[in-house]
C-alpha positions in Angstrom: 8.4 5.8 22.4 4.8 5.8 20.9 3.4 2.8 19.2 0.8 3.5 16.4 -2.2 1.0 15.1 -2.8 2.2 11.7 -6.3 0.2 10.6 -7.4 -0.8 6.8 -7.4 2.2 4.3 -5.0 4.7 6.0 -2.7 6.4 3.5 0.9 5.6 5.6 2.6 9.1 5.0 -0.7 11.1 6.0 -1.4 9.3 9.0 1.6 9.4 10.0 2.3 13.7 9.7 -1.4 13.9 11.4 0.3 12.9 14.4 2.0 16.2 14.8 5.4 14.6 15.8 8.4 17.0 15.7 11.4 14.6 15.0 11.1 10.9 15.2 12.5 7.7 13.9 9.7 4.9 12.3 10.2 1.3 12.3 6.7 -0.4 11.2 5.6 -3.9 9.8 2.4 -5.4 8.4 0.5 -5.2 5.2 -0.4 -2.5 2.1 -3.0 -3.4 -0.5 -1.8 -0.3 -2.3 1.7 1.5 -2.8 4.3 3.8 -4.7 8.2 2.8 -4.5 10.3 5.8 -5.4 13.6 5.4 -6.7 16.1 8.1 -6.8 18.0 8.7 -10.1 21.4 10.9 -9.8 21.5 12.0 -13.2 18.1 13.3 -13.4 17.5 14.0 -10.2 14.2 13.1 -9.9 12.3 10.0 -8.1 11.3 7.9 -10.5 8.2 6.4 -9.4 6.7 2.8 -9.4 3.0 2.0 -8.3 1.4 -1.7 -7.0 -1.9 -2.0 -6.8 -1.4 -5.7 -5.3 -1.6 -6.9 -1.5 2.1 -6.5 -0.2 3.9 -7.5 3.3 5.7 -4.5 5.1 8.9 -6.5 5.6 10.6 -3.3 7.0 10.2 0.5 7.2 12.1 2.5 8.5 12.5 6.1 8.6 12.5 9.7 9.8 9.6 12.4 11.2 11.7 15.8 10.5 10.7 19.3 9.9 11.2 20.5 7.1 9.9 24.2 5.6 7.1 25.2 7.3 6.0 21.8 8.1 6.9 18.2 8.3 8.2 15.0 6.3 8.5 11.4 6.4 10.9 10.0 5.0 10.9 6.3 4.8 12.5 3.5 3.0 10.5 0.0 2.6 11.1 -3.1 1.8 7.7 -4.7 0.7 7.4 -8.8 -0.1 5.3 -10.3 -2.4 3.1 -13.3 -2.5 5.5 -15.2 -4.5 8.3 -13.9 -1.8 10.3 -11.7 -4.2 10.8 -8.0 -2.5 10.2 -4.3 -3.5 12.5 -1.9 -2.1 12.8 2.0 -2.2 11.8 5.4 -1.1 8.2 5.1 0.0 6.0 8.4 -1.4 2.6 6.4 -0.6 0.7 3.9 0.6 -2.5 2.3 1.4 -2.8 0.3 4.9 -4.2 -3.7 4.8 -5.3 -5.5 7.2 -2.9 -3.3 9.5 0.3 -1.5 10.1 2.0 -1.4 13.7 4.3 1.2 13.6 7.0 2.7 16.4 8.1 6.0 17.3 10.9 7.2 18.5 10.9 10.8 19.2 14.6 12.7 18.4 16.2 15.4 20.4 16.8 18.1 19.1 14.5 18.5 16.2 15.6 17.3 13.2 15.6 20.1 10.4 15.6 19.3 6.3 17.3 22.0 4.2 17.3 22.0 0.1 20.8 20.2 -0.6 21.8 22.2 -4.0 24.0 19.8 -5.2 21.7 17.0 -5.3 18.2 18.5 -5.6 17.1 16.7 -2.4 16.0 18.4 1.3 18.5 16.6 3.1 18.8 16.4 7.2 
C-alpha cells in the first residue's frame, strides 16, 4: 500500500496518473475548492457533467487505477459534503485539491485492463 499527500492546487485525476501506477484501488478524504461530478445517463450515453466552484469536503472516494488503451485511468466515484451538510455524489472527471487530500493505494494483481463495452458506450474493466 502507498499513501499519497496531495497539497493545495493539485488537479486529483492528474496527480494521481503521474504516479505511474499499473492497477490500484483509491480510497482518499479531505477537501476540493474546485470540482466536476459526472453523472452517467443510459439513454444518451453520455456523462452529463456538473461543475462547483465552492469549498467541498471529500466524504469518500473511492476508485480504480487501470490501464486502459495505451495508457491509464482513474476512475473514481465521490461523495463531496457541503457547508450546509447536504452531499454531491457521482463519477468524479475533475478536481482541484484544498487544504489537502490523503489518499491510499492499493496496488491490484494482475493489471487491471479497460476495454470499450459496445453496448453501453463505456471502457469497462
Amino acid at each position: 500500500m502507498t499513501f499519497v499527500v496531495l497539497k493545495p492546487g493539485d488537479e486529483v485525476i492528474e496527480s494521481l496518473l503521474q504516479l505511474g501506477i499499473d492497477s490500484a484501488q483509491i480510497i482518499a478524504i479531505g477537501g476540493v475548492e474546485r470540482a466536476t461530478v459526472a453523472y452517467w445517463n443510459r439513454e444518451t450515453k453520455q456523462y452529463e457533467d456538473h461543475d462547483f466552484d465552492e469549498q467541498l469536503e471529500v466524504i469518500s472516494l473511492t476508485g480504480t487505477i487501470a490501464r486502459s488503451g495505451d495508457g491509464h485511468k482513474v476512475h473514481a466515484h465521490v461523495t463531496l459534503g457541503r457547508r450546509d451538510l447536504t452531499t454531491i455524489g457521482g463519477h468524479l472527471k475533475r478536481a482541484v485539491v484544498y487544504p489537502t487530500l490523503e489518499v491510499m493505494i492499493i496496488p491490484i494483481e494482475p493489471a487491471l485492463v479497460r476495454h470499450r463495452d459496445e453496448d453501453t458506450g463505456l471502457d469497462l474493466l
